[in-house]
KOLPAKE-444072 format. One record per residue (C-alpha): residue in three letters; residue number from 1; x, y, z. Coordinates in steps of 0.05 Angstrom, whole numbers, plus 5000, padded with zeros to 4 digits. Layout:
REM residues N
SITE,type,seq,x,y,z
SITE,ALA,NUM,X,Y,Z
...
END
This chain:
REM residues 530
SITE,type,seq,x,y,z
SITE,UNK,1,3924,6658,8514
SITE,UNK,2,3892,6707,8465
SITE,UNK,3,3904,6772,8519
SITE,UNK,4,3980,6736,8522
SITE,UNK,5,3988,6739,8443
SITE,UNK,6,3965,6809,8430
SITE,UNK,7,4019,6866,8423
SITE,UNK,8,4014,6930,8470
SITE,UNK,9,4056,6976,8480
SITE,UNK,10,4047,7031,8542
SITE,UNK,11,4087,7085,8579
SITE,UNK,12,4085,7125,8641
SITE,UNK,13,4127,7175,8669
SITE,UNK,14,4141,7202,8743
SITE,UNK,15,4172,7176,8809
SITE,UNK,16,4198,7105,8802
SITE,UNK,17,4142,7079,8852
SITE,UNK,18,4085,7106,8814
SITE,UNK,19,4115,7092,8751
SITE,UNK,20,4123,7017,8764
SITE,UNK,21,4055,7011,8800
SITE,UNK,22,4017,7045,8738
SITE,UNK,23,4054,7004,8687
SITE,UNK,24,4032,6937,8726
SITE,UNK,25,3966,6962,8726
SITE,UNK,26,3960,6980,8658
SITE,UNK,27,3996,6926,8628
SITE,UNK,28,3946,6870,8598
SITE,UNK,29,4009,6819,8577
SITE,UNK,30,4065,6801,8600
SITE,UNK,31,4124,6858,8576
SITE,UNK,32,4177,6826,8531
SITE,UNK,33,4217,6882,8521
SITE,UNK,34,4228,6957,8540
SITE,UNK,35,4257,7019,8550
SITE,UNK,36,4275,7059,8610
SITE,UNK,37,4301,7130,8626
SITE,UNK,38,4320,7161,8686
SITE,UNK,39,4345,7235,8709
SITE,UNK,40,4386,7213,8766
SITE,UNK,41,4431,7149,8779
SITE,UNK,42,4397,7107,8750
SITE,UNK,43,4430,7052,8799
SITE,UNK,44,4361,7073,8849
SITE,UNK,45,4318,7034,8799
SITE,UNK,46,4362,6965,8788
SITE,UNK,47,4337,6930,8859
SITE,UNK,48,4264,6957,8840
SITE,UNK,49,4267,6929,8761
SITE,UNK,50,4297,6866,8786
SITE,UNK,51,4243,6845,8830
SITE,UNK,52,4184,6873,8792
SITE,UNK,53,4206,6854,8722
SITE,UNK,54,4198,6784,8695
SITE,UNK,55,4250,6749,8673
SITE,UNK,56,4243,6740,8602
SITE,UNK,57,4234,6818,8601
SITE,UNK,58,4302,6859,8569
SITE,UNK,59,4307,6929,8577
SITE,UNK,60,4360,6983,8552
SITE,UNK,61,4357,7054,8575
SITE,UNK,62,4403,7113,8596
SITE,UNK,63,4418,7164,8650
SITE,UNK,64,4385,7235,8620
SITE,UNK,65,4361,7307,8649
SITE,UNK,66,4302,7316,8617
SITE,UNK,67,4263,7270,8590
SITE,UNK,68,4196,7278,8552
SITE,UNK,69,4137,7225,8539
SITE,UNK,70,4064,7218,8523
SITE,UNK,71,4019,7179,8570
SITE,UNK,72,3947,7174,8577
SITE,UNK,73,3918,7237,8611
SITE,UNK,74,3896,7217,8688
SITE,UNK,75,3840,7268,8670
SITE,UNK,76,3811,7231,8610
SITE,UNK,77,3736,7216,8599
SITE,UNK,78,3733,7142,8606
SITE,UNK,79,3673,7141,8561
SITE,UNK,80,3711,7179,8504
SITE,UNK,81,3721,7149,8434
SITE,UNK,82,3796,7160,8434
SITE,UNK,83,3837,7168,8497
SITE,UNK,84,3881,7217,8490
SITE,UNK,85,3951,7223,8510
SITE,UNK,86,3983,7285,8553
SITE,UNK,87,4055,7311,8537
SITE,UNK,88,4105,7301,8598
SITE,UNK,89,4166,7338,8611
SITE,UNK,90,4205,7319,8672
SITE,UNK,91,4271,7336,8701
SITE,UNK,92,4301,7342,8765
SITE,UNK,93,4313,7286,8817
SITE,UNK,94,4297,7215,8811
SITE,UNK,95,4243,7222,8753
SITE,UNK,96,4228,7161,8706
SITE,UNK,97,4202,7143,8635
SITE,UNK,98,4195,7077,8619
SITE,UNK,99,4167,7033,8558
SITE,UNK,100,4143,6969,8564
SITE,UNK,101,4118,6921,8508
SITE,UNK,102,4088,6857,8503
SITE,UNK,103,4109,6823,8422
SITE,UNK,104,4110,6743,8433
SITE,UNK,105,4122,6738,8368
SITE,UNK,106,4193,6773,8367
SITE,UNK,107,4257,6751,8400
SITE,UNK,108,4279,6812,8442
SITE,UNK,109,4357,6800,8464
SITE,UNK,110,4394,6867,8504
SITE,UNK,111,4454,6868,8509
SITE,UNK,112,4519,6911,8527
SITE,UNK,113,4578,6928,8485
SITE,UNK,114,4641,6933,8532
SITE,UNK,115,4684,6998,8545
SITE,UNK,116,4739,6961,8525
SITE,UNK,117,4704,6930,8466
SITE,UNK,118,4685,6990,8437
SITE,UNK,119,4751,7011,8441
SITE,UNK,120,4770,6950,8409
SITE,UNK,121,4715,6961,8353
SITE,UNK,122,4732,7035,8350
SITE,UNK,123,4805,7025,8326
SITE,UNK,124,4786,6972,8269
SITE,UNK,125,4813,6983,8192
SITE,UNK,126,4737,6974,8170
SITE,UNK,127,4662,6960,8183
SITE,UNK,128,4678,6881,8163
SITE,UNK,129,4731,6872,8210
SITE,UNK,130,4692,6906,8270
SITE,UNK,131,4639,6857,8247
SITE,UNK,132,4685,6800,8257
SITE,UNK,133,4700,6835,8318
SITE,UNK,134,4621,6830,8340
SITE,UNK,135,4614,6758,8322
SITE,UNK,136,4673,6739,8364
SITE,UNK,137,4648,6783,8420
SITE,UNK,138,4576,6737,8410
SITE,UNK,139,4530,6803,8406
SITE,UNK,140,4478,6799,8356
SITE,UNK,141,4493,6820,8286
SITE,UNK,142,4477,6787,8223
SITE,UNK,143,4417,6797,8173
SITE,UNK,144,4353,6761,8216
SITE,UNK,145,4367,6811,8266
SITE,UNK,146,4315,6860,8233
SITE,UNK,147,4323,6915,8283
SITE,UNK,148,4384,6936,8332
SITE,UNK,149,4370,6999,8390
SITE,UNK,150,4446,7030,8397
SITE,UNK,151,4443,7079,8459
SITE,UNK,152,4515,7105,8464
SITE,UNK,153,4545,7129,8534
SITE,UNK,154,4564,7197,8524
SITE,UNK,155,4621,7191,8575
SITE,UNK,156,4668,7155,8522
SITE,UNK,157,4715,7196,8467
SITE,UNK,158,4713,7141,8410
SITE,UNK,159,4690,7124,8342
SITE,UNK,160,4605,7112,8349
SITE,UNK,161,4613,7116,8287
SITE,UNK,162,4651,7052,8264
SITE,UNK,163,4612,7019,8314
SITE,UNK,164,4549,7028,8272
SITE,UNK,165,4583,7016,8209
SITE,UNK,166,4596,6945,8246
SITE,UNK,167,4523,6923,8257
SITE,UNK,168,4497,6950,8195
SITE,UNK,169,4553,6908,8154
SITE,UNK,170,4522,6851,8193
SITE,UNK,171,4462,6857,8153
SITE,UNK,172,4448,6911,8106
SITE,UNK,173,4372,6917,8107
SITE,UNK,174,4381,6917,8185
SITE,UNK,175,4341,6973,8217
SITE,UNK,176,4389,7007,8265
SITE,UNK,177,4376,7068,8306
SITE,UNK,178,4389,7102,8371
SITE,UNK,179,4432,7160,8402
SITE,UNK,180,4482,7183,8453
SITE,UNK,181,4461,7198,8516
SITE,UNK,182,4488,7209,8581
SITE,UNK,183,4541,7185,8624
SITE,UNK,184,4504,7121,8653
SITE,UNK,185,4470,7061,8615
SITE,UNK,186,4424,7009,8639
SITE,UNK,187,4415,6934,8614
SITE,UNK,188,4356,6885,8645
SITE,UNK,189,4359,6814,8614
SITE,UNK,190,4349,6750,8648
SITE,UNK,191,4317,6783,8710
SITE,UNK,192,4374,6822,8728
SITE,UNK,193,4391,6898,8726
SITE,UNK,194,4449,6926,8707
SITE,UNK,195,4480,7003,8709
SITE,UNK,196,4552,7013,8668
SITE,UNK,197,4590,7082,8649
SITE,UNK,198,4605,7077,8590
SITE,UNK,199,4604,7038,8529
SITE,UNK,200,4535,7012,8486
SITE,UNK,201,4480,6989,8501
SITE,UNK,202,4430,6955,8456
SITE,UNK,203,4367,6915,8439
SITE,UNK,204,4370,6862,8385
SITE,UNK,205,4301,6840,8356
SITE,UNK,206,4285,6784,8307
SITE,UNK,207,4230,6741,8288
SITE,UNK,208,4155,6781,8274
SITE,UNK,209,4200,6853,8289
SITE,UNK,210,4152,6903,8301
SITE,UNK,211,4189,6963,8307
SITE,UNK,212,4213,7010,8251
SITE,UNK,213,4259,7065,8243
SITE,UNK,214,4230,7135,8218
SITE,UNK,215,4290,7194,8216
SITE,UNK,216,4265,7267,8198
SITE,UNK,217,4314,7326,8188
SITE,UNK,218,4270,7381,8144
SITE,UNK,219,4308,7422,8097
SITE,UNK,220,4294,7476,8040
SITE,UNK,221,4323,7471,7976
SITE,UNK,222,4370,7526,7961
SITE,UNK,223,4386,7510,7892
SITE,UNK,224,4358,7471,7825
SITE,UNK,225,4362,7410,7823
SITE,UNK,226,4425,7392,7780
SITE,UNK,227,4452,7329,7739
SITE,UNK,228,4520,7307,7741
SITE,UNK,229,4570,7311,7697
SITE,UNK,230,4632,7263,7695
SITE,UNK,231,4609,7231,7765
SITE,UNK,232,4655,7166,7780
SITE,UNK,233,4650,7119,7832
SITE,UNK,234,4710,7100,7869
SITE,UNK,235,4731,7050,7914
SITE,UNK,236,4751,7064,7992
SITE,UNK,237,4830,7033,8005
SITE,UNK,238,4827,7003,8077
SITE,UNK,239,4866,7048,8129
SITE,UNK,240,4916,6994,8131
SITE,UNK,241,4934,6924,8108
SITE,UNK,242,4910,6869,8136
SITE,UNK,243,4915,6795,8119
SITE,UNK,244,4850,6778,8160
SITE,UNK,245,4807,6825,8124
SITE,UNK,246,4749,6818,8079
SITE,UNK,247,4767,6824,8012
SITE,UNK,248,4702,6877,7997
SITE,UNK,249,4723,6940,8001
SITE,UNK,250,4709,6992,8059
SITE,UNK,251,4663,7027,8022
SITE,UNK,252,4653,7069,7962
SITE,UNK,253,4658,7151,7939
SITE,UNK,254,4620,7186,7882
SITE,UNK,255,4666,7237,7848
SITE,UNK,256,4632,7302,7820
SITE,UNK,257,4677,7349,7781
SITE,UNK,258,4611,7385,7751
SITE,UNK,259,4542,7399,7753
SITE,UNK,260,4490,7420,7700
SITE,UNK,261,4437,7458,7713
SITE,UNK,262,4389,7492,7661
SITE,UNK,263,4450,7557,7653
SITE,UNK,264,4500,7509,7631
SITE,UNK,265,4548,7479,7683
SITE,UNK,266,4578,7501,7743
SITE,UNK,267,4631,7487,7799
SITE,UNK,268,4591,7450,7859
SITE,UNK,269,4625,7490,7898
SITE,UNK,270,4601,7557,7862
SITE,UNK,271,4536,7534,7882
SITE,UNK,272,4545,7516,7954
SITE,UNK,273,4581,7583,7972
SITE,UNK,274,4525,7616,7938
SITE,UNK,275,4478,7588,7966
SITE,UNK,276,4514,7599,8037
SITE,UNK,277,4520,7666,8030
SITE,UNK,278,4447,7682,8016
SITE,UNK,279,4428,7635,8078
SITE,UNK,280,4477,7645,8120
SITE,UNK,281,4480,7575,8149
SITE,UNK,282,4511,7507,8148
SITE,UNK,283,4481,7459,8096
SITE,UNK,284,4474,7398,8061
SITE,UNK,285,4484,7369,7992
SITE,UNK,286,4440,7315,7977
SITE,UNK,287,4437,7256,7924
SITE,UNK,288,4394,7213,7884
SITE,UNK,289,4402,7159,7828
SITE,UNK,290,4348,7169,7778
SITE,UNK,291,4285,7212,7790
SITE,UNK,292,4245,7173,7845
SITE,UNK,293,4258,7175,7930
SITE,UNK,294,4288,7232,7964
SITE,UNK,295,4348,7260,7968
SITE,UNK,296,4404,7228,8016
SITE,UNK,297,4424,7289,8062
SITE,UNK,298,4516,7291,8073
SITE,UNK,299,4543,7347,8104
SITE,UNK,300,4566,7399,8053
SITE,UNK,301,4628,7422,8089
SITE,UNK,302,4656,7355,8091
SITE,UNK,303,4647,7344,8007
SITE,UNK,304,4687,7388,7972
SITE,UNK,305,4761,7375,7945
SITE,UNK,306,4806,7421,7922
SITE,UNK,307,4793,7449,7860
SITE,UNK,308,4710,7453,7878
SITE,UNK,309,4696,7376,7862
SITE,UNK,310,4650,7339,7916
SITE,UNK,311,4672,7276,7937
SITE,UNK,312,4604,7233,7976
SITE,UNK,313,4605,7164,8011
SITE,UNK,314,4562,7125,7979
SITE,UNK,315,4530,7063,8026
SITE,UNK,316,4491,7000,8010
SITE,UNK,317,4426,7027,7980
SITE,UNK,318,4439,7094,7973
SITE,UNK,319,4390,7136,7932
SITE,UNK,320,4339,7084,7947
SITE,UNK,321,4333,7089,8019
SITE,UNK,322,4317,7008,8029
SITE,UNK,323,4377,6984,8056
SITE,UNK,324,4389,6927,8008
SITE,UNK,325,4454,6911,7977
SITE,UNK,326,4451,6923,7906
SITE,UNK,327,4502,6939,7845
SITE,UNK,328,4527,7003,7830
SITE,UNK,329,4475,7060,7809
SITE,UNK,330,4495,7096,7748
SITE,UNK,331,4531,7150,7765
SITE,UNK,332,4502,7195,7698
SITE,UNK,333,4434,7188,7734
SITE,UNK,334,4461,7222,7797
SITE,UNK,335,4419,7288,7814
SITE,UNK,336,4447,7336,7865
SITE,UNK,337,4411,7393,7905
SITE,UNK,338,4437,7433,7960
SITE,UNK,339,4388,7441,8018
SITE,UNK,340,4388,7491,8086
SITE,UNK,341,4362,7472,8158
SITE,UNK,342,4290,7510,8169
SITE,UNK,343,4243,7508,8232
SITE,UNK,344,4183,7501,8176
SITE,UNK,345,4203,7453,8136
SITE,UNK,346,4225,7411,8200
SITE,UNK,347,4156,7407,8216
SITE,UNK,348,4132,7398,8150
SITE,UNK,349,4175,7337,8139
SITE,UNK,350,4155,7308,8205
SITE,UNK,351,4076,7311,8192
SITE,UNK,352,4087,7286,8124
SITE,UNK,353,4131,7218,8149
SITE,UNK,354,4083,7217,8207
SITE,UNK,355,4022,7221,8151
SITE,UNK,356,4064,7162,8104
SITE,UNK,357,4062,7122,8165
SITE,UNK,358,3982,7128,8171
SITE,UNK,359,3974,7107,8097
SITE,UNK,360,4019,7048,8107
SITE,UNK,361,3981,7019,8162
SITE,UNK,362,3922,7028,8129
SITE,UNK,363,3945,6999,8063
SITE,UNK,364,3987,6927,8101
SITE,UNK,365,3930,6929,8150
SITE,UNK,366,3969,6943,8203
SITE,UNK,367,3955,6984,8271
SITE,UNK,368,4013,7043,8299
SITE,UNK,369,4023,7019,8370
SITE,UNK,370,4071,7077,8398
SITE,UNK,371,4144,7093,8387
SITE,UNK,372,4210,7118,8430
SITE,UNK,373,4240,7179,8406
SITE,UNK,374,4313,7200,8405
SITE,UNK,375,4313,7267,8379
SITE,UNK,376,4373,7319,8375
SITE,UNK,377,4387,7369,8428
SITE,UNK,378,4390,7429,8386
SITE,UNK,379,4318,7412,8360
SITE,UNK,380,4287,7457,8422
SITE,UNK,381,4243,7531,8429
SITE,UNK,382,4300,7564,8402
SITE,UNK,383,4297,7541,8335
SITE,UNK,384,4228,7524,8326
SITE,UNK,385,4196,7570,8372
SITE,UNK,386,4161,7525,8414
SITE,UNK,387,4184,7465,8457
SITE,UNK,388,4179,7399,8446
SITE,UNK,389,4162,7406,8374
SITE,UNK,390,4178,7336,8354
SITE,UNK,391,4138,7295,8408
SITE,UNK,392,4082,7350,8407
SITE,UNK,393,4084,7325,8323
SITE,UNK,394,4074,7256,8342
SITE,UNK,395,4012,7277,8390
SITE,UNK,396,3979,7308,8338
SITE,UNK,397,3987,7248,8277
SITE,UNK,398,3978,7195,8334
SITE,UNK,399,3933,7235,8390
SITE,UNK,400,3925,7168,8433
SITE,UNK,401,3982,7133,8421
SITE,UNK,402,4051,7128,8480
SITE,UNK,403,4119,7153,8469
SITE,UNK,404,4178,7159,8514
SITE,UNK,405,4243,7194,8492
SITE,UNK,406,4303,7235,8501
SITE,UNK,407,4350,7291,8483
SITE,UNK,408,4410,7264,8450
SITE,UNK,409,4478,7291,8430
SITE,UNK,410,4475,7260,8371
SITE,UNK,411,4425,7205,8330
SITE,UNK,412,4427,7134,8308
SITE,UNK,413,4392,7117,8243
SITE,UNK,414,4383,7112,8168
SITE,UNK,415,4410,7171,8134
SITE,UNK,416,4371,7223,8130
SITE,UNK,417,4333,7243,8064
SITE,UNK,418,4302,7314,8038
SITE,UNK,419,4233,7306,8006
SITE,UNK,420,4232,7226,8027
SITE,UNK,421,4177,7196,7986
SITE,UNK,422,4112,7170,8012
SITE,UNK,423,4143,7094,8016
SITE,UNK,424,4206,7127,8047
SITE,UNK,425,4172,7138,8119
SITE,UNK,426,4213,7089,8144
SITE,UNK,427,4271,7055,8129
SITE,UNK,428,4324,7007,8132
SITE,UNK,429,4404,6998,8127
SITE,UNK,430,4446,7057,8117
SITE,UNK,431,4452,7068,8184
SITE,UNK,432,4503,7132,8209
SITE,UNK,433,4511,7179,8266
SITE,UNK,434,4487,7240,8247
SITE,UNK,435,4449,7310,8275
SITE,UNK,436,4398,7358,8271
SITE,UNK,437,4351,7299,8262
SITE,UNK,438,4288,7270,8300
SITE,UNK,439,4290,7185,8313
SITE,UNK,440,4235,7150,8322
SITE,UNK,441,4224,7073,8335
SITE,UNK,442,4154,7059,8313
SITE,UNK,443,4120,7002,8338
SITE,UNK,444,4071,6973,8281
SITE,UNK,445,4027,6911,8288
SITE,UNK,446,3978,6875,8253
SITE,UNK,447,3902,6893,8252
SITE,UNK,448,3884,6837,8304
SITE,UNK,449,3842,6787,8280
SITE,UNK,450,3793,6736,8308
SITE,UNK,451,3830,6702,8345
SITE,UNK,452,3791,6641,8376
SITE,UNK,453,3774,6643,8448
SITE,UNK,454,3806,6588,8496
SITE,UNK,455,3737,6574,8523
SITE,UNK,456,3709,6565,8452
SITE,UNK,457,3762,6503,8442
SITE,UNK,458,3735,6437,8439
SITE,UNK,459,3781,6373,8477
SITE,UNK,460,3820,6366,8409
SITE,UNK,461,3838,6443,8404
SITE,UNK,462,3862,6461,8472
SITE,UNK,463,3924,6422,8477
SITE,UNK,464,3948,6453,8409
SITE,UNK,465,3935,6513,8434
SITE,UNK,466,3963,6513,8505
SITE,UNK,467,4029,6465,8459
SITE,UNK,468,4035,6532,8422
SITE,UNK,469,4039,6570,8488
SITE,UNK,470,4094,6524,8517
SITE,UNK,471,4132,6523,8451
SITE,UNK,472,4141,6595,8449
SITE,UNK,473,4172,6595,8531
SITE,UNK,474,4218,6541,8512
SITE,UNK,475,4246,6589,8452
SITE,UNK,476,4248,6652,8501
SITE,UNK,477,4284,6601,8550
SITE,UNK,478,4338,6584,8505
SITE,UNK,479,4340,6653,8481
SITE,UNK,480,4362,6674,8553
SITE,UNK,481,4407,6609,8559
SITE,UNK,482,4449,6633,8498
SITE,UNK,483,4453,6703,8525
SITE,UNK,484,4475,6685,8585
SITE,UNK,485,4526,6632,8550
SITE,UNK,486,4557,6693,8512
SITE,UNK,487,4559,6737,8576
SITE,UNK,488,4594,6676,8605
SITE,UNK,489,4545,6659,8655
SITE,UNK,490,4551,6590,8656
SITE,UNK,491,4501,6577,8721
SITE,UNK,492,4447,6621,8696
SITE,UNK,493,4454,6585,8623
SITE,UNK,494,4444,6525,8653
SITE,UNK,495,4384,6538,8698
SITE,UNK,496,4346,6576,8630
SITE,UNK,497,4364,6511,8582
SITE,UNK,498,4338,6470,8642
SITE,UNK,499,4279,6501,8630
SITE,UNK,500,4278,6500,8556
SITE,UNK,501,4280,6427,8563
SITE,UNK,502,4230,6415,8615
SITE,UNK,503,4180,6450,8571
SITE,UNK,504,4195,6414,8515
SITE,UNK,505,4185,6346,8548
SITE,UNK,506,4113,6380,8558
SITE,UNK,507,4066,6335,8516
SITE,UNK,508,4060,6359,8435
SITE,UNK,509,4121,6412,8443
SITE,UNK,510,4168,6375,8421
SITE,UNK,511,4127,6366,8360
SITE,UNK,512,4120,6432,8341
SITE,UNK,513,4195,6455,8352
SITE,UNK,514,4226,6397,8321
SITE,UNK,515,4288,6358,8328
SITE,UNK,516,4332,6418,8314
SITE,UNK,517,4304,6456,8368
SITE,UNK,518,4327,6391,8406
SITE,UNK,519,4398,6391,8380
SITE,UNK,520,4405,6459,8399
SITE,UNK,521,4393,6455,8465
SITE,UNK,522,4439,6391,8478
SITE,UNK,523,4489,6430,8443
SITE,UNK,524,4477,6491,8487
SITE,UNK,525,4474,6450,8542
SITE,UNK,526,4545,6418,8533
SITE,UNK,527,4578,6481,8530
SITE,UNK,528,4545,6506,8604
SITE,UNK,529,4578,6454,8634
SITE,UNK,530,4643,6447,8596
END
């Protein structure tokens, strides 16, 4: 019971065969969740995860040709103090990286957004009605979902960008992050493997969520920072009228005509071109409410209006990098600062989120368990000078920990922030697709305890205990019923609500899910076999 209820998190990398044997080997609990990709098609691995996966196991992952992870070195001293982890690089033919976890205390439900969905979601007026799109679709959106994985195919031509927008309106101090990959996606839920072209697929987590999004970009100021001057904030008109739609509006602009800077003020667009012709790159503008957090990164050469004015989206939370829906800053506290990519300070902001992440362990007495990485494709040697920057980054904060990542055209995850404050290391809400950045899903935990020992249970204790056990397969159980219930599986959700109510019969169960739990399950049950 007490190996059962610990979280672990490991990763291995290779030919399918070894991969899978290592990971049984290595695995002290039973996985609850994971992540999986694969060079080739990834169709070779469905039969294999089908029959060596267990069923309440779900999985996302995506076709890619190279992948990169860190797994314990074969060549370790067994005796050492820390084991270290290796770096692995793989391409070519039929190579594999896959995650597995074990978190009983989070609800882990993958799923699959439909070509024909997203297209669906894609041509919405706004976030809220692709929301009500979601809900009717039955995927999981809404605030308790604490975390949502979004890997995009990259063989679709729509808008990943409303689709985001979507889940994140579902609950604005969700955690949402991911990327676009390649052409195939894999889903394992209910002890079957699927492979789809196209489309989303993702991984929903509620409950004790241990997994957090951290986004670095790494930019060097270019200019003062400046105060506004006659900043507004606007309201977004929908695209087009429509009677079902929410009466909040889209979204909301700041307008800034002017900036003031210690020489008086200035055009922002004086500044930008200045700045651009010194650098001679593409850059950003960034914002802030006030004098605390970082700076929330837009791209400059979508921000200027005729006339040299900037005109930013402003989301849920922005300034404050938290997620949480909150009124309207004060637009004569807004402080702008216009920022350039640089290899140095990409590192530097890396090992300083990675560093945060240390001291916020150590202050909620938590433990860093690993993380999966989705980190842009143009972040390689030939713009830092060495490959594999980001992943090598992690090594070095977190020298024994797993990872398991891939290139992406393009990232999932809060905004991205220049000179992010210490509390800032990771975030939630404000989710947007955007580039040049490095994703990471870190998996936190807490420090574990003493837990007591099922052999050190008198008679009274060990029923509770083994109760506790049984309650917590009866919620998975349903969990998979009402999956397969919104995948319209009506024989699988009857066979996992079977179950769900055999173990709930189990003496001192029922006690300790209550007559709700009950309820739900008779109403679950009626709709199987209507």
């Amino acid at each position: 019971v007490e190996v059962q209820r610990r979280p672990s998190l490991v990763t291995e990398v290779g030919q399918p065969e070894q991969v899978l044997a290592a990971l049984n080997k290595n695995m002290t609990a039973t996985p609850t969740l994971g992540f999986l990709f694969g060079t080739s098609d990834l169709q070779e691995y469905a039969d294999k995860l089908s029959k060596r996966l267990p069923l309440g196991c779900n999985i996302i992952g995506a076709q890619s040709q190279e992948l990169q992870a860190l797994v314990q070195d074969d060549e370790a001293n067994p005796q050492a103090a820390v084991q270290k982890t290796s770096l692995k690089v793989v391409r070519g033919r039929s190579q594999l990286a896959m995650q597995l976890g074990s978190f009983p205390d989070a609800e882990a439900r993958a799923f699959y957004v439909t070509k024909r969905q997203c297209l669906e979601l894609s041509r919405a007026t706004s976030d809220a009605a692709a929301l009500a799109l979601l809900q009717r679709m039955g995927h999981p959106v809404g605030p308790e979902w604490k975390t949502i994985v979004l890997i995009f195919s990259g063989a679709m031509r729509l808008r990943p960008d409303r689709i985001v927008g979507a889940f994140q309106h579902g609950g604005y101090s969700t955690a949402i992050l991911g990327g676009i990959a390649d052409r195939q996606l894999l889903l394992h839920s209910r002890g079957c493997t699927r492979i789809m072209e196209g489309g989303v697929v993702g991984l929903g987590l509620r409950g004790d969520v241990p997994l957090t999004a951290l986004v670095s970009r790494g930019c060097k100021p270019v200019s003062p920072t400046f105060r506004a001057r006659g900043a507004r904030i606007l309201e977004m008109a929908p695209q087009e009228d429509d009677e079902d739609e929410d009466e909040e509006s889209e979204g909301k602009l700041i307008v800034i005509p002017e900036l003031v800077g210690h020489e008086g003020a200035v055009q922002p667009e004086q500044v930008y071109l200045q700045a651009r012709r010194r650098q001679g790159l593409p850059g950003f503008v960034g914002i802030r409410f006030g004098s605390q957090g970082g700076f929330m990164l837009h791209d400059a050469e979508d921000v200027f209006q005729r006339g040299g004015a900037m005109l930013i989206p402003m989301d849920a939370g922005t300034g404050c990098g938290n997620g949480q829906a909150e009124q309207d800053p004060n637009p004569d506290e807004c402080e702008v600062g216009f920022y350039m990519l640089d290899p140095n300070e990409c590192r530097d902001d890396l090992q300083q989120l990675l560093s945060h992440i240390h001291a916020q362990c150590d202050e909620r007495q938590e433990r860093t368990l690993g993380a999966v990485m989705f980190t842009c494709c143009a972040r390689r040697g030939n713009f830092f000078g060495q490959e594999n920057t980001d992943a090598c980054l992690f090594r070095d904060a977190f020298p024994s920990l797993p990872l398991a990542g891939f290139w992406a055209n393009g990232e999932i995850g809060p905004q991205a922030l220049a000179r992010a404050a210490p509390q800032q290391a990771t975030r939630t809400g404000n989710a947007t697709l955007q580039g040049f950045t490095a994703v990471f899903g870190i998996f936190r935990a807490p420090v574990p305890s003493r837990h007591c020992r099922l052999d050190a249970l008198g008679d009274d204790g060990l029923p509770n205990a083994l109760a506790e056990v049984l309650a917590r397969l009866a919620r998975e159980a349903k969990s998979r019923g009402d999956a397969a219930l919104g995948e319209e599986d009506l024989a699988g959700a009857s066979d996992h609500l079977a179950r769900a109510r055999a173990l709930l019969n189990v003496p001192g169960v029922a006690a300790i899910l209550g007559k709700t739990f009950e309820s739900e399950i008779g109403r679950s049950t009626s709709k199987s076999c209507s």
